[in-house]
Residue frames as a rotation matrix with the C-alpha (Angstrom) as fourth column:
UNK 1
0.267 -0.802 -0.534 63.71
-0.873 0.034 -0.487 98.98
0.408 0.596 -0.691 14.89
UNK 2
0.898 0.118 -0.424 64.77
0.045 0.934 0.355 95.51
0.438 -0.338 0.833 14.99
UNK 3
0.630 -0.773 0.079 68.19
0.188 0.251 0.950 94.11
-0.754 -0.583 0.303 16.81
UNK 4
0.435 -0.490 0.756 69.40
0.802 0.593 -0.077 93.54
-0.410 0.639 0.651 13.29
UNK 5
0.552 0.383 0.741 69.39
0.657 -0.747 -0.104 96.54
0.513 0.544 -0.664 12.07
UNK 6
0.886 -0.414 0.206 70.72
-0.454 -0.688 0.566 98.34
-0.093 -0.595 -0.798 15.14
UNK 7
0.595 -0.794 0.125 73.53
0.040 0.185 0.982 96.10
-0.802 -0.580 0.142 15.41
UNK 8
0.206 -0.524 0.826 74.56
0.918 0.395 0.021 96.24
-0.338 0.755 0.563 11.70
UNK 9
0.891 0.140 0.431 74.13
0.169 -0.985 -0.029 100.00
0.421 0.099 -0.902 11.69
UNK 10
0.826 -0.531 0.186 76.82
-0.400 -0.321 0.858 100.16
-0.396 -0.784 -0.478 14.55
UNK 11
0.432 -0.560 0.707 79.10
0.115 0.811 0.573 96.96
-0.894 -0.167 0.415 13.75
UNK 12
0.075 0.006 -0.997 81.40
-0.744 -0.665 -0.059 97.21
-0.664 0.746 -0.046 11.26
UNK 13
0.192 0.032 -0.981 82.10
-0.778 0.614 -0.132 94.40
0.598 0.789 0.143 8.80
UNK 14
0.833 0.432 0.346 81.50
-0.551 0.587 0.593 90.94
0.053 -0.685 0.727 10.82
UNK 15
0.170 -0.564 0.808 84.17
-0.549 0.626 0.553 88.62
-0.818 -0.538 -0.203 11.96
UNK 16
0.086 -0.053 0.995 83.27
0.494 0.870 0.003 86.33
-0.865 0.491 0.101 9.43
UNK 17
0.873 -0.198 0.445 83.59
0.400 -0.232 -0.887 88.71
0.279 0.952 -0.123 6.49
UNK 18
0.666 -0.710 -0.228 86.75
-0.733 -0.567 -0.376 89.64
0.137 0.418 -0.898 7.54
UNK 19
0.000 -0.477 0.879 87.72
-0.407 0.803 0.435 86.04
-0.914 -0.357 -0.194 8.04
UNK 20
0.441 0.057 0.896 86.89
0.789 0.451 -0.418 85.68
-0.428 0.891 0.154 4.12
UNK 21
0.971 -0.235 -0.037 88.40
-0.119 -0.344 -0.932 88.54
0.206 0.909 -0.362 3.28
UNK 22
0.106 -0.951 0.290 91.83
-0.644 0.157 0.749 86.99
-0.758 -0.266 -0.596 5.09
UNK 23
0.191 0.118 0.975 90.91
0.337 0.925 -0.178 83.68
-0.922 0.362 0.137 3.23
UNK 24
0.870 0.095 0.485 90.78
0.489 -0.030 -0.872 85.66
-0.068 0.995 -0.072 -0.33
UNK 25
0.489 -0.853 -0.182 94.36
-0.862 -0.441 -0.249 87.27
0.132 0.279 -0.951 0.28
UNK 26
-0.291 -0.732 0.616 96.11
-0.322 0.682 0.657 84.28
-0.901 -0.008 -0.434 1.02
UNK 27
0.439 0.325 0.838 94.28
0.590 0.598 -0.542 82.56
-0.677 0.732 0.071 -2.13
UNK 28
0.914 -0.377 -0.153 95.47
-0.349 -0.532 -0.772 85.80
0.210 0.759 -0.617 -4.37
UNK 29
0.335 -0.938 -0.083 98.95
-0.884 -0.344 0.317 85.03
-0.326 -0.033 -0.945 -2.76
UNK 30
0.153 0.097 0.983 98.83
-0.149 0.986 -0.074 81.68
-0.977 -0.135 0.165 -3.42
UNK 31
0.800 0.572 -0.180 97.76
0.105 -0.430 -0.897 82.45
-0.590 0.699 -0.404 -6.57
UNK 32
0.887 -0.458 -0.057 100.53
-0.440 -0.802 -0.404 84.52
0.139 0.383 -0.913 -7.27
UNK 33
0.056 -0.814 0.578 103.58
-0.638 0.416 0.648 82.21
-0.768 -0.405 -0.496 -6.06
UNK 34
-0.122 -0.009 0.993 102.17
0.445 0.893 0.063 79.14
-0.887 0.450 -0.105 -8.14
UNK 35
0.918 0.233 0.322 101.92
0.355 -0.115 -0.928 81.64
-0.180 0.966 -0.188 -11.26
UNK 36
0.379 -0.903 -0.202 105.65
-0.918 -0.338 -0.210 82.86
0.122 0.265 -0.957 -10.90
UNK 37
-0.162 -0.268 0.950 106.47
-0.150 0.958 0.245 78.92
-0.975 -0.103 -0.195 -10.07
UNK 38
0.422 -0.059 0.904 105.10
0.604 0.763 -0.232 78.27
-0.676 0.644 0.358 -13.28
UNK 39
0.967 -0.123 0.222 106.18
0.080 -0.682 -0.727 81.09
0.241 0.721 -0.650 -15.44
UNK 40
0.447 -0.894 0.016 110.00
-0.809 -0.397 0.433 80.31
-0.381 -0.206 -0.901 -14.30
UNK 41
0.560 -0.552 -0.618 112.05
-0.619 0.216 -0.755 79.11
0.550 0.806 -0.220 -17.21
UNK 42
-0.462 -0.878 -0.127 114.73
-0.687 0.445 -0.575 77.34
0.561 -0.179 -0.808 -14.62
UNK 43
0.392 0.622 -0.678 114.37
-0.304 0.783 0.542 73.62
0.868 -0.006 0.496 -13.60
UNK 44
0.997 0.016 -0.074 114.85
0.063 0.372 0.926 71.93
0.043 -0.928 0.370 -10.64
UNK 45
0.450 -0.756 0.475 118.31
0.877 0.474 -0.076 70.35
-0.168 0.451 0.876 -12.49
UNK 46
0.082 -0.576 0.813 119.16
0.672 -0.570 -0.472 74.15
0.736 0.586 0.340 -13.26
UNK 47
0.660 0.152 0.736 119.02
-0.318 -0.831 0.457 75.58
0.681 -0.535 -0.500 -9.97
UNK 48
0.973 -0.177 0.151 121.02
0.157 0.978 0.134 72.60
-0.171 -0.106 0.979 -8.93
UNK 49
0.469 -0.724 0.506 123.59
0.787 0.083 -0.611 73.84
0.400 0.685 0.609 -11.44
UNK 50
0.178 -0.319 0.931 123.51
-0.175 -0.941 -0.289 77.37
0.968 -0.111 -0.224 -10.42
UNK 51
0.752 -0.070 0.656 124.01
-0.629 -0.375 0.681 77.01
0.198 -0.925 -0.326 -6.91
UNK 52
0.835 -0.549 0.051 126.48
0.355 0.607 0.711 74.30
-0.421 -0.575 0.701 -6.81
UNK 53
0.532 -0.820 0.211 128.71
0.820 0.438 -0.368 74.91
0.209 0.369 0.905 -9.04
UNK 54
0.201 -0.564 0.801 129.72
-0.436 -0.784 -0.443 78.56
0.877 -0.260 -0.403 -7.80
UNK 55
0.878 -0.145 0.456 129.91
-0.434 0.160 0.887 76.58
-0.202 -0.976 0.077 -4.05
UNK 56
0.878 -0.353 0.322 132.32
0.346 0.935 0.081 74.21
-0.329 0.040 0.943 -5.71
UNK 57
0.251 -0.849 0.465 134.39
0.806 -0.083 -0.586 76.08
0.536 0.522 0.663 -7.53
UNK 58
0.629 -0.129 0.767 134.47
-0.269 -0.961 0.059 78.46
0.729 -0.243 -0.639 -4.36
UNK 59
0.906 -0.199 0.374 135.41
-0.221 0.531 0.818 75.89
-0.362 -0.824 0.437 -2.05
UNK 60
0.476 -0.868 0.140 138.41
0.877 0.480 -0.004 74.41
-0.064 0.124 0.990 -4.47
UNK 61
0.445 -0.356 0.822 139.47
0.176 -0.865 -0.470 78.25
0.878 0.354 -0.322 -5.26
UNK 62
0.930 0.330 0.163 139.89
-0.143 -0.085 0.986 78.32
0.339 -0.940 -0.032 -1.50
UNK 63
0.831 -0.271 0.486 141.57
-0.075 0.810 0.581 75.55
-0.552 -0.519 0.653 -1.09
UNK 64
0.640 -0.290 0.712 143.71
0.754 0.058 -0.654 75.96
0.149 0.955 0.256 -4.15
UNK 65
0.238 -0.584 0.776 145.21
-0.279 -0.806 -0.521 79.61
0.930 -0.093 -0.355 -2.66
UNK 66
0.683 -0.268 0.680 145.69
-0.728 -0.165 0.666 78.43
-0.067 -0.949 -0.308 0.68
UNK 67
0.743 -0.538 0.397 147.89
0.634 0.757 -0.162 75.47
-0.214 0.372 0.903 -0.75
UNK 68
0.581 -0.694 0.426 149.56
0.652 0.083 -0.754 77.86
0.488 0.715 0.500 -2.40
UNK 69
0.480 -0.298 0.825 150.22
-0.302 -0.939 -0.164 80.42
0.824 -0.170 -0.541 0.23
UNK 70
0.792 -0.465 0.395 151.45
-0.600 -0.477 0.642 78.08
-0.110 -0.746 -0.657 2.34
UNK 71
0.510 -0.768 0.388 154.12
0.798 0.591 0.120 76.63
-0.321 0.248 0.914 0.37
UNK 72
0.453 -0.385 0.804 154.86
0.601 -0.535 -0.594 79.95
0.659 0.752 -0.011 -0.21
UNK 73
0.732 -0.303 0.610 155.10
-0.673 -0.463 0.577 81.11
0.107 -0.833 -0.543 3.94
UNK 74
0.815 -0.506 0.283 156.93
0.384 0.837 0.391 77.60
-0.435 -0.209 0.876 4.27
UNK 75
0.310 -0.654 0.690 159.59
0.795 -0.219 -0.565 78.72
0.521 0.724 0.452 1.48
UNK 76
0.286 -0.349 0.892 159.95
-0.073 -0.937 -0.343 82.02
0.955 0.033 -0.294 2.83
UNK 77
0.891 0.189 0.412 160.26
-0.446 0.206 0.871 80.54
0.080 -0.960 0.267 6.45
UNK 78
0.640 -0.741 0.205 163.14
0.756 0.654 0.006 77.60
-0.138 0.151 0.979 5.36
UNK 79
0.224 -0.675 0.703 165.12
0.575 -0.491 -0.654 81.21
0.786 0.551 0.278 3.87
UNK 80
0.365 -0.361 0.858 164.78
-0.477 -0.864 -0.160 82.79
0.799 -0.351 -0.488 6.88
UNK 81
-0.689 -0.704 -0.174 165.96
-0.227 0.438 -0.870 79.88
0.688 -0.560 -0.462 9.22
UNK 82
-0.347 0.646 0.679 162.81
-0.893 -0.005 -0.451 79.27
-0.288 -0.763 0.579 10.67
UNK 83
-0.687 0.426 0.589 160.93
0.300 0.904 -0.305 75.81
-0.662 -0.033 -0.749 10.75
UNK 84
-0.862 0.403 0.309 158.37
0.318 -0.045 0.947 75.43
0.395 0.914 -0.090 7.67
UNK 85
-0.039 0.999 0.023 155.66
0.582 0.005 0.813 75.89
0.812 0.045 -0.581 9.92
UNK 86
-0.698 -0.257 -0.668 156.64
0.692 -0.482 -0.537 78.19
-0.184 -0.837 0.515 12.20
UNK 87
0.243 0.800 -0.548 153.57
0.625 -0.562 -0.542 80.87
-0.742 -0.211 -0.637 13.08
UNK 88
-0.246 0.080 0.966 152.79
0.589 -0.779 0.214 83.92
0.770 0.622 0.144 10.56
UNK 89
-0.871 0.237 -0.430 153.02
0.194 -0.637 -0.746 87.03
-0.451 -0.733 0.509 12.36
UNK 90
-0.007 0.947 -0.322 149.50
0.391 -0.294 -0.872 89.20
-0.921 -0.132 -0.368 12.62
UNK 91
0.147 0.039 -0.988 150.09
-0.563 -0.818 -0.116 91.65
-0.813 0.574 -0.098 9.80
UNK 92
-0.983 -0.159 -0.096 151.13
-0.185 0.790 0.584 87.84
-0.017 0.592 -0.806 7.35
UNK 93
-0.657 0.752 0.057 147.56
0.600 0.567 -0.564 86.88
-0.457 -0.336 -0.824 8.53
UNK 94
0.000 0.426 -0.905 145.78
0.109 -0.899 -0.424 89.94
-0.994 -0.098 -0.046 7.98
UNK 95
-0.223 0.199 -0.954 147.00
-0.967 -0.166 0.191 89.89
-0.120 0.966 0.230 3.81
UNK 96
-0.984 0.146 -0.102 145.94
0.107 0.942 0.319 86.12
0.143 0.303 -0.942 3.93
UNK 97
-0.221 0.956 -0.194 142.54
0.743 0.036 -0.669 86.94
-0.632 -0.292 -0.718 5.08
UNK 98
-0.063 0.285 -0.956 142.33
-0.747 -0.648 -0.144 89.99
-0.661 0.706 0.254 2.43
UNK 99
-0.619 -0.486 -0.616 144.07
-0.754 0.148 0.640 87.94
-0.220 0.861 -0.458 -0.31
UNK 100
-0.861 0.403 0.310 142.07
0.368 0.915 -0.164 85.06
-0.350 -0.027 -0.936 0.59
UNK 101
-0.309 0.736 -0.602 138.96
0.161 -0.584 -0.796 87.03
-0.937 -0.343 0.062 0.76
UNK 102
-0.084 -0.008 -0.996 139.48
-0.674 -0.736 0.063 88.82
-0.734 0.677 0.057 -2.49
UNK 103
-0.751 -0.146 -0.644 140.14
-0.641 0.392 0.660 85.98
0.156 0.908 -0.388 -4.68
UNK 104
-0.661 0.699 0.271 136.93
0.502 0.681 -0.533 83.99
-0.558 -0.217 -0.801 -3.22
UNK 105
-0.126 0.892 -0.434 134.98
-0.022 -0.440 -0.898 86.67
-0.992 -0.104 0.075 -4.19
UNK 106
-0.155 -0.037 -0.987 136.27
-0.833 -0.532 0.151 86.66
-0.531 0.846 0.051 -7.77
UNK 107
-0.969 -0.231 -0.088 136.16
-0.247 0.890 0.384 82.75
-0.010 0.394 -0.919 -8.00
UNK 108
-0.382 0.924 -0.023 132.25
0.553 0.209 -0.807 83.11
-0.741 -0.320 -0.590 -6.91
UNK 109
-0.056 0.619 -0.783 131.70
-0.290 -0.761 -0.580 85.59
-0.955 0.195 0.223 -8.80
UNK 110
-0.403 -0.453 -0.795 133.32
-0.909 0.098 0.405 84.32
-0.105 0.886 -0.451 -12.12
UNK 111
-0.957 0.229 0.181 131.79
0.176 0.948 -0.265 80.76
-0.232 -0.222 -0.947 -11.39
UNK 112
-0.211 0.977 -0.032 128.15
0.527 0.086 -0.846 82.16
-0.823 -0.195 -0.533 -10.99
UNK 113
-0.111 -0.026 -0.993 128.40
-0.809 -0.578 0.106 83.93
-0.577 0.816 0.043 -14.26
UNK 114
-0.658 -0.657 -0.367 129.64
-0.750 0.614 0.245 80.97
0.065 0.437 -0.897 -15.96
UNK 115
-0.685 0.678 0.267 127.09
0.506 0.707 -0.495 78.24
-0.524 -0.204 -0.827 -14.14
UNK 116
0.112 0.789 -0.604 124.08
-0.001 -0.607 -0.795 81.06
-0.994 0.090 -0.067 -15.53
UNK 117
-0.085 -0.308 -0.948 125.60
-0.876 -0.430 0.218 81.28
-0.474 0.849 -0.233 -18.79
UNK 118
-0.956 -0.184 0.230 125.85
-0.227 0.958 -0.174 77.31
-0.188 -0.218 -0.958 -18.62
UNK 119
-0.183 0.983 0.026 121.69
0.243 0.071 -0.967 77.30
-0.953 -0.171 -0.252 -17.91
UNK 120
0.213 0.215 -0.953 121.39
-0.393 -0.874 -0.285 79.96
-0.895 0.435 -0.102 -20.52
UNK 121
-0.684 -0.391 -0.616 122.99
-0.722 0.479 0.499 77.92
0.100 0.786 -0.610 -23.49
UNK 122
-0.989 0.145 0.024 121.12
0.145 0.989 -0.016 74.76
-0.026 -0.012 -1.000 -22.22
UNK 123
-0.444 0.774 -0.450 117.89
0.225 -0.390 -0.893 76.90
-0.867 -0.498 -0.001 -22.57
UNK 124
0.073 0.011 -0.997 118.67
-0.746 -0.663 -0.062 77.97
-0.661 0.749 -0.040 -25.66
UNK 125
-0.879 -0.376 -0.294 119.00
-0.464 0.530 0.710 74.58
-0.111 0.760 -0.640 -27.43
């Protein structure tokens, strides 16, 4: 019996064949990325769309309730004899961080509908 033989009897699949079969999964994955790359319907310009414009219209929503809540603590401050900017106690804070909270989520959420719906029309023409 030769070397060859004995050692390929024993050995199981060589180094190198299991260095090609690494080489042929990455190629299937490859493969597989650059066929769902092409086979997706949204352009550069429309992912663009979808991702800013829920940031944007989360950022002014933001900005847009904290304006208003504090011209509303201010107001309620001036009535009670306190300076316009005098601290919010903890438990004032606490429904500004809910309130705040809550209506981001609906301004993101409503936005990212909208921006999709936005794509969706401009897909459709």
């Amino acid at each position: 019996m030769s070397d060859e033989k004995r050692i390929g009897a024993h050995a199981g699949p060589s180094s190198a064949d299991r260095m090609v079969d690494a080489f042929h999964r990455i190629d299937e994955k490859v493969d597989a990325m650059r066929e769902h790359r092409l086979n997706d319907p949204d352009s550069l310009g429309d992912k663009i769309v979808k991702w800013a414009l829920p940031s944007v219209a989360g950022f002014v929503g933001g900005k847009l309730f904290q304006t208003i809540w504090n011209r509303g603590v201010s107001r309620r401050n001036v009535r009670r004899g306190r300076a316009a900017d005098a601290p919010q106690g903890f438990l004032m804070q606490l429904l500004f961080t809910a309130l705040s909270a809550a209506f981001g989520a609906f301004v993101s959420h409503v936005s990212n509908r909208g921006s999709e719906a936005i794509v969706d029309r401009l897909h459709r023409r």
